[in-house]
C-alpha positions, 0 to 999 in steps of 0.5 A: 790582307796578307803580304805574300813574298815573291822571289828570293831575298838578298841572303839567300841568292849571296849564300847560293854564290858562295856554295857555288864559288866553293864548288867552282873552287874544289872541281876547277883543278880535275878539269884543267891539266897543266902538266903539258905546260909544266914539262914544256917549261922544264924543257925550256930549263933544261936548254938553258942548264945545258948552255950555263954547264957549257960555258963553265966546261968552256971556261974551264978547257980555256983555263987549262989549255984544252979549246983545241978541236978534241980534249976533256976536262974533270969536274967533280971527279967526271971526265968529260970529253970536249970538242972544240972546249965544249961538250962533245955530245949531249950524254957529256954534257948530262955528267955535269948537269944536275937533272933532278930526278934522272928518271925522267929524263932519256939521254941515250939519243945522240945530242938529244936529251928528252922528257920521259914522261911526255906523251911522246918524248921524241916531240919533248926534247932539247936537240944538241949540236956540239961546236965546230971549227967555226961555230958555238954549240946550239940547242934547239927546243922540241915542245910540240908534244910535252 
């Protein structure tokens, strides 16, 4: 009488999961887009730029004697203006930061500097409001639609 196999042997279901762990593998990253996180998170960086270039404009304007209500300080040779011994607008604040590459950033909205290439740029953004009398400069993170 002869044997007759049934099934599979153990070789061929573990060569079956390899071939299907390499495939898994290689069409995994064309379906999963982080791009939205990537642009939210460098938002995120770019508030937190525009705090450290603030404090250094601030601490520079304390040094030569410009934290009054209106003055400007040079860094790097760029003027910059100053309220209050901070940035006066978020296009000021742009001059000393470093954002790398500057295409993708829009900072021709008053105190707003946004991600360019975000589906909708208004909803990617870091919102500036410059120092008054009797507060410190704030920022407010739009990363609705990054």
């Amino acid at each position: 009488m002869k044997n007759v196999q049934k099934g599979f042997t153990l070789i061929e279901l573990v060569v079956v999961i390899v071939i299907l762990g390499i495939l898994a593998a290689t069409a995994l990253p064309k379906f999963v887009d982080l791009s939205s996180d990537a642009r939210s998170s460098v938002i995120k960086g770019v508030s937190g730029s525009m705090a450290a270039a603030n404090a250094m404009l601030y601490a520079k304007a304390q040094a030569g004697g410009q934290g009054g209500a209106t003055g400007s300080v040079t860094v790097n040779g760029t003027a910059v203006s100053l309220v209050y011994g901070f940035a006066s607008t978020a296009a000021e604040l742009a001059l000393v930061m470093d954002l790398n590459p500057a295409a993708d950033f829009d900072t021709t909205t008053l105190n707003e500097i946004q991600m360019k290439k975000a589906p909708t740029p208004a909803s990617c953004k870091v919102l500036y409001a410059p120092a008054t009398s009797t507060t410190a400069p704030t920022y407010t993170i739009t990363a609705s639609a990054c």
